[in-house]
C-alpha positions, 0 to 999 in steps of 0.5 A, spaced: 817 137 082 816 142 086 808 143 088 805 151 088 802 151 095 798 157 097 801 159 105 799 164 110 803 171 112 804 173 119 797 176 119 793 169 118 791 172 111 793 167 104 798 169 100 803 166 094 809 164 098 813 159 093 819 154 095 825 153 092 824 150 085 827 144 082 823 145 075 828 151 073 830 154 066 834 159 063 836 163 056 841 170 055 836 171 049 840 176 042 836 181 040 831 179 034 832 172 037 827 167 039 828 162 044 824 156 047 821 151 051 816 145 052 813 144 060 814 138 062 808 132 063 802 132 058 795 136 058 794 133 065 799 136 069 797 144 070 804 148 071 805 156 075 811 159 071 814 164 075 818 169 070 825 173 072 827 178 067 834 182 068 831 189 071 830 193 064 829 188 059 822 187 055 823 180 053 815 179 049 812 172 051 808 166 047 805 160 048 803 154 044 803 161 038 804 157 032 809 163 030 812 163 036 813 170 040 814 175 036 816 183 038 810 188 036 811 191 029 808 198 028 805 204 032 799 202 032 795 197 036 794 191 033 792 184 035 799 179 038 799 172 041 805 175 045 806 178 053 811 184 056 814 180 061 809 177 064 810 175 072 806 168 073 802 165 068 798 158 069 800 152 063 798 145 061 803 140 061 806 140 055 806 147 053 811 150 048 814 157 051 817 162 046 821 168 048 824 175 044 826 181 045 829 186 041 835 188 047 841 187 045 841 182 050 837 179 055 837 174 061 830 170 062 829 165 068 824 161 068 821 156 074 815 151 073 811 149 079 807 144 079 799 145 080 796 140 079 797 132 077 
C-alpha cells in the first residue's frame, strides 16, 4: 500500500506531494447509475482518496450513504449525503464509496493512500 506523505517544495515550504499509487480503482459510470466500492482494511486504517474525474463531468459522491449517491433533485436547496467531484477526501478503512452522475457517461478514478495504520 502506497503511504500519504507530506514533502517539501523547492522553497522548503510543506506541500502535498503524492507518489505513485499501488491502491487504485476506476468506473465509466452510465447516466443515473451508481456505481461503488469499499476502502480497503478496517476502521483502523485512515485512507486520503485522490479524485480524478474526466474534464467536464459532474460525477456526485457519497460515503457510508445508506442510499448511496444520489443527483440533486429540484431547484432548490436541499440537504444531501453526496459531494460534486470532490478532490481529496480522508476515510476509514472500510468505508463504502458510491458515485453517480447524470452525463451520459463518465470516467472516475479514484487512488487510495494510506494515512495511517
Amino acid at each position: 500500500m502506497t503511504k500519504s506523505i507530506l514533502t517539501r517544495d523547492i522553497n522548503g515550504y510543506v506541500n502535498y506531494g503524492l507518489l505513485p499509487c499501488e491502491n487504485i480503482v476506476s468506473v465509466n459510470l452510465d447516466a443515473n447509475v451508481a456505481a461503488s466500492f469499499t476502502v480497503p482494511g478496517d476502521s483502523g486504517f485512515l485512507w486520503d482518496l485522490v479524485f480524478s474525474i474526466e474534464p467536464g463531468a459532474s460525477i456526485w459522491i457519497a460515503f457510508d450513504a445508506a442510499s448511496g449517491a444520489a443527483l440533486p433533485a429540484g431547484n432548490t436547496f436541499a440537504a444531501t449525503f453526496s459531494c460534486q467531484n470532490p478532490g481529496v477526501r480522508r476515510v476509514p478503512g472500510g468505508t463504502v464509496v458510491s458515485a453517480i452522475t447524470a452525463n451520459t457517461t463518465a470516467y472516475l478514478g479514484v487512488e487510495m493512500y494510506v494515512f495511517q495504520s
